[in-house]
C-alpha positions as CSV (number, residue, x, y, z in Angstrom):
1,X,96.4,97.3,30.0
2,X,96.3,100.1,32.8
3,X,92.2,99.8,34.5
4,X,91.3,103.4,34.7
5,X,90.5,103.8,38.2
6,X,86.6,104.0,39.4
7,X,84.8,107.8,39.4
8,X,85.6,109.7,43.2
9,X,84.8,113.1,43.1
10,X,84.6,115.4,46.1
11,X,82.4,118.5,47.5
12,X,85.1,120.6,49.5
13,X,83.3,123.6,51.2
14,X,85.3,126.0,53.9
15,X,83.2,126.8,56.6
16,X,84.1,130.1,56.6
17,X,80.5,131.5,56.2
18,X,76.8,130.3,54.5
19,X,77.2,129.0,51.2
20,X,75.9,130.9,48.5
21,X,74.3,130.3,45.2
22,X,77.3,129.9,43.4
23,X,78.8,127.2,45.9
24,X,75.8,125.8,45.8
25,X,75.5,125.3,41.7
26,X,79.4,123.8,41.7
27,X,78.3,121.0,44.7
28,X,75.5,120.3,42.5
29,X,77.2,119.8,39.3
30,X,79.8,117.5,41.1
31,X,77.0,115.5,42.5
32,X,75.8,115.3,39.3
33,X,79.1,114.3,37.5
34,X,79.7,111.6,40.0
35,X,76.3,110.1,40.0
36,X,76.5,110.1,36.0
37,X,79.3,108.1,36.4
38,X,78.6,105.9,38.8
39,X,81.0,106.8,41.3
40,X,81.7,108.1,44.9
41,X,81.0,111.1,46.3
42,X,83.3,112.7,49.1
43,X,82.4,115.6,51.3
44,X,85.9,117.0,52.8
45,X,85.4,119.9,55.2
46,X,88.5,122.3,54.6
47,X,88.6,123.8,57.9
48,X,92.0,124.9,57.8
49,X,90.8,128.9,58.2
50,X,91.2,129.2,62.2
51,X,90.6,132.9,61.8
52,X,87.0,132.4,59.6
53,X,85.7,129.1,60.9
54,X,82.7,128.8,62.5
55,X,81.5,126.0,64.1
56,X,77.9,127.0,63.5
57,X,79.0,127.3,59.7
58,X,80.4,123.4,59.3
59,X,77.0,122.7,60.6
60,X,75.2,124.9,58.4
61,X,76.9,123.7,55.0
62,X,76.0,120.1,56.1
63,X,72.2,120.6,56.7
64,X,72.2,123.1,53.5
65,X,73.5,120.6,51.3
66,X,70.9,118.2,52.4
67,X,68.2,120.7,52.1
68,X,69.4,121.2,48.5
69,X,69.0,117.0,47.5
70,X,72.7,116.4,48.0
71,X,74.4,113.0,49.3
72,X,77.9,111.9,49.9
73,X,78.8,108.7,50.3
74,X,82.2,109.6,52.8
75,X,82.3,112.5,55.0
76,X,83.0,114.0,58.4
77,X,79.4,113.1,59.5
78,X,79.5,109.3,57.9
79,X,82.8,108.5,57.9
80,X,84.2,106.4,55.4
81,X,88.0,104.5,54.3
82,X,90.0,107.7,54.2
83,X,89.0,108.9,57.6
84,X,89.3,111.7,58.8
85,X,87.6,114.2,56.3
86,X,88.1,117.7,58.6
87,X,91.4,118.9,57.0
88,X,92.4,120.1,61.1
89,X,92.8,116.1,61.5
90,X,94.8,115.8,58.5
91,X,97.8,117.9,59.7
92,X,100.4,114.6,60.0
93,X,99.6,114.0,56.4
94,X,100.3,117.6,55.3
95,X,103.6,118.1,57.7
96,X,105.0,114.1,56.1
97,X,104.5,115.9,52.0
98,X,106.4,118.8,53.4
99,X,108.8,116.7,54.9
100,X,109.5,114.8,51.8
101,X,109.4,117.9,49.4
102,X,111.9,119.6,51.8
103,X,114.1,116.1,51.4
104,X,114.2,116.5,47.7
105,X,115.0,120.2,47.9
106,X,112.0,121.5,46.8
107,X,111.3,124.3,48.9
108,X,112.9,126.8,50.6
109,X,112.3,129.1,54.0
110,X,110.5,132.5,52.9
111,X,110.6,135.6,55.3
112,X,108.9,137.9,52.6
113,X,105.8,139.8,53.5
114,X,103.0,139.8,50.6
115,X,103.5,143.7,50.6
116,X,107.3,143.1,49.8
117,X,106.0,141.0,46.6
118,X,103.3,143.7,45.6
119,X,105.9,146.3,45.8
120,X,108.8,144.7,43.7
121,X,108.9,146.2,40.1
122,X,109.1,142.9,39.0
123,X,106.2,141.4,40.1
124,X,103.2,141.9,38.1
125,X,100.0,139.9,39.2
126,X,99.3,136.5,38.0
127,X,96.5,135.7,35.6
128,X,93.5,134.5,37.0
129,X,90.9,135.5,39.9
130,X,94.0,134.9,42.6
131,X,95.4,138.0,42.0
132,X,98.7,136.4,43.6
133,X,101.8,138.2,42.3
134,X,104.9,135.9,40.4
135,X,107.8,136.0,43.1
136,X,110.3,137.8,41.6
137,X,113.2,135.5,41.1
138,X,115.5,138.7,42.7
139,X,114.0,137.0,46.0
140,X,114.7,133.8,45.4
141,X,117.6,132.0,47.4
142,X,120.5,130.1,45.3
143,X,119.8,126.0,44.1
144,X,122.6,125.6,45.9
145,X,122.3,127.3,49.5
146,X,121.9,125.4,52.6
147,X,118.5,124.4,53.5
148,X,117.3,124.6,57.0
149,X,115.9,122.1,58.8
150,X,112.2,122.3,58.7
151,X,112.0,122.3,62.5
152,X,114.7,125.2,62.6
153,X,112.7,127.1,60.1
154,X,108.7,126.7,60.3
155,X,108.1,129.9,61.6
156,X,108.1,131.7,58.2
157,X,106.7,130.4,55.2
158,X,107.7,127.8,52.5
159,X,107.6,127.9,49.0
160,X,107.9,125.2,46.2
161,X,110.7,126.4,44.0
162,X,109.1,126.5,40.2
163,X,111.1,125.8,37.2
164,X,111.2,129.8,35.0
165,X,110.0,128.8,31.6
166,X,108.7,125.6,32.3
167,X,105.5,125.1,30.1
168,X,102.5,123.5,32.4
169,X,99.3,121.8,30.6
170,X,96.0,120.4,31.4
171,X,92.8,119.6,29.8
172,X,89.9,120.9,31.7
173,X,87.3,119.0,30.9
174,X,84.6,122.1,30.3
175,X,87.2,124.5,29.2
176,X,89.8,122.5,27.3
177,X,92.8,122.5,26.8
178,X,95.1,125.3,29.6
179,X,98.1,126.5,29.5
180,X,100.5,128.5,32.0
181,X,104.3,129.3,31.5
182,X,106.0,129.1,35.3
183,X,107.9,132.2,35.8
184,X,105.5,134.0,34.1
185,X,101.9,133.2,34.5
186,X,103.0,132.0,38.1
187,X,105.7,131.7,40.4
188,X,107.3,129.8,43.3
189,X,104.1,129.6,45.5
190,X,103.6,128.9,49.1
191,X,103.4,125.6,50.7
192,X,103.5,125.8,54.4
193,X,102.3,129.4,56.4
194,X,104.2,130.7,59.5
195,X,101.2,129.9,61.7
196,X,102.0,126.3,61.1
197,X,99.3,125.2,58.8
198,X,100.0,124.1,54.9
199,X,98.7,126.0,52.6
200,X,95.5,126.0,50.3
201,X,97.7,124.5,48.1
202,X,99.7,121.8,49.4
203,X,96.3,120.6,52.1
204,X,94.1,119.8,48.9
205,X,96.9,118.3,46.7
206,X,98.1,115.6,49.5
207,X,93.9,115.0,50.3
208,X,92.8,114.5,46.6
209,X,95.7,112.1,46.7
210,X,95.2,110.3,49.3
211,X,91.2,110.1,49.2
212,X,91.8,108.5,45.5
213,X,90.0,111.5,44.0
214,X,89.7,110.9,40.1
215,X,87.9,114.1,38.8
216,X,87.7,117.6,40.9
217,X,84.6,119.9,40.3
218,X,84.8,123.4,41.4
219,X,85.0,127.1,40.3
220,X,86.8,128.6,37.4
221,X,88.8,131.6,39.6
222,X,90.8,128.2,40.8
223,X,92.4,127.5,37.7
224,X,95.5,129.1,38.3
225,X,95.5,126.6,41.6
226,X,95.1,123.7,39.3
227,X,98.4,124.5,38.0
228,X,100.0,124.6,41.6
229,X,98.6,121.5,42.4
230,X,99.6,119.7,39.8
231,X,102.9,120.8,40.6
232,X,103.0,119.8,44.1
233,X,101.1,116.4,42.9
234,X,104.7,115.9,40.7
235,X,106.5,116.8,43.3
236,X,105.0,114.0,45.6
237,X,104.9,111.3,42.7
238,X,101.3,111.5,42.8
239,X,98.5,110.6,40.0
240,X,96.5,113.8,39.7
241,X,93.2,113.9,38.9
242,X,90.9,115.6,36.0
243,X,89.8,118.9,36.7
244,X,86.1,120.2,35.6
245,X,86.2,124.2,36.4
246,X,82.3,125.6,36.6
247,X,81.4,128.7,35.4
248,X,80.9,131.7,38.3
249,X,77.7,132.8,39.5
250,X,77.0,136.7,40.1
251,X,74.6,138.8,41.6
252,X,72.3,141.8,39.8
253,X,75.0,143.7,40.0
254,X,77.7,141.3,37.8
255,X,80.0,140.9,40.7
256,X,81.1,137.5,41.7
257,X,79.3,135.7,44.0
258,X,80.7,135.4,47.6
259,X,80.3,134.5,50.9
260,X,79.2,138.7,52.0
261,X,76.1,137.9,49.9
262,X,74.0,136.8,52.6
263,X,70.6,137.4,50.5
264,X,71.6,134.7,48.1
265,X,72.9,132.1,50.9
266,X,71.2,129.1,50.9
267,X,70.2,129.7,54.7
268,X,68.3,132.4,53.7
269,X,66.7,131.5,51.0
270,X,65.5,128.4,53.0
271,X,64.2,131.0,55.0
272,X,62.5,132.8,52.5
273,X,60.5,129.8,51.5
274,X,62.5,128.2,48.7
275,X,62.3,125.3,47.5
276,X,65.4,123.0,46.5
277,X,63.6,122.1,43.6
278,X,63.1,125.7,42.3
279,X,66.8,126.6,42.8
280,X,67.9,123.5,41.1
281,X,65.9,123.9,38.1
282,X,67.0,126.6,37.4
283,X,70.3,124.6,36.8
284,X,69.0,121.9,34.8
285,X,70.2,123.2,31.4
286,X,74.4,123.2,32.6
């Protein structure tokens, strides 16, 4: 009989600005879930955004999390067994999955601009809060063409080829059961960018791999990424993980919390004279 492996789950914030509420609500429930079960918790810090990092920011969401009551048990400021956890040190592990999806024909070089995709009469937007729009299958190159070498070719992007009609499932283990029809709900997707860095996609696919995650906690607008992920997670011969997707946060207003809502960042709340123990009770019923 198959041991099911022992709880890992992960905090992944982008220091691309203060976290907010919302961010804030997710880490906690992950923290939560992992503790519950007697697990691991990882902090990866997915600084992949070169044109939105900050180093003040990967600071900040480290000393905010604190403030808050979080801990981690591996992480960019404690180390740990899967060292290193800044996703800029992790680009030999990203480049090798591209490598071996690109040796089993998997992808293929893409010189379309988003705006092309937008403007193709066959390419209505994908479900979700992505708002990505299906490739249409007009753009896509013949099984059979000659692949370039990756080295030839990494100045435009790569997608992962999807298979039209496939029928893709998970169990999301707040929302149930999910469902997405490739082709239709979503279509061949990038995995490496033309500036040389993998994509959202592909970096936290290989790291949830290879950090042994077993259950990942984060927002329900990344649903439609679960599905990718799973994909490239097949792709690679990888185990993939249980998904828990949180329910969004949003201001007075109704809209979605993000990272331009300074007045509900944890930084200034601190400022304002919160108390961790306020904000989180406020969360005590999810």
């Amino acid at each position: 009989m198959t041991t099911a492996p022992a709880y890992r789950g992960r905090l992944a914030p982008s220091p691309t600005g203060y976290l907010h509420l919302g961010h804030a609500r997710t880490f906690w429930i992950a923290a939560r879930r992992a503790r519950a079960a007697g697990g691991a918790l990882v902090l990866r810090n997915d600084d992949l955004d070169a044109q939105r990092y900050r180093l003040d920011y990967a600071q900040a969401m480290l000393e905010d999390l604190r403030w808050l009551g979080l801990a981690w048990d591996e992480g960019p400021d404690i180390g740990g067994p899967f060292a290193p956890y800044n996703q800029s040190e992790r680009l030999a592990a990203y480049r090798a999955a591209l490598e071996r999806l690109h040796g089993a024909r998997l992808i293929y070089p893409c010189t379309r601009s988003r705006r092309d995709l937008i403007e193709a009469a066959s390419a209505p937007h994908e479900g979700g809060g992505d708002d990505e729009p299906v490739y249409p299958a007009a753009f896509r190159p013949d099984p059979g063409a000659p692949l370039p070498p990756l080295g030839d070719a990494l100045g435009v992007n790569w997608r992962l080829r999807v298979r039209d009609g496939e029928v893709l499932e998970f169990v999301d283990t707040r929302l149930g059961p999910q469902r997405a029809v490739a082709g239709r709900d979503l279509g061949d997707f990038p995995v490496w960018r033309k500036d040389g860095c993998p994509s959202y996609q592909l970096a936290c696919a290989v790291d949830d791999a290879a950090m042994g995650i077993t259950e990942v906690v984060r927002g329900e607008d990344l649903v439609r990424s679960t599905f990718r992920q799973l994909l490239i997670l097949r792709a690679l011969g990888e185990r993939a993980p249980a998904y828990h997707h949180c329910p969004l946060m949003a201001d007075a207003a109704g809209r979605r919390l993000a990272k331009r809502h300074d007045a509900l960042s944890l930084r200034v709340l601190r400022a304002r004279g919160e108390s961790p123990e306020s904000i989180r009770a406020a969360w005590e019923a999810l």
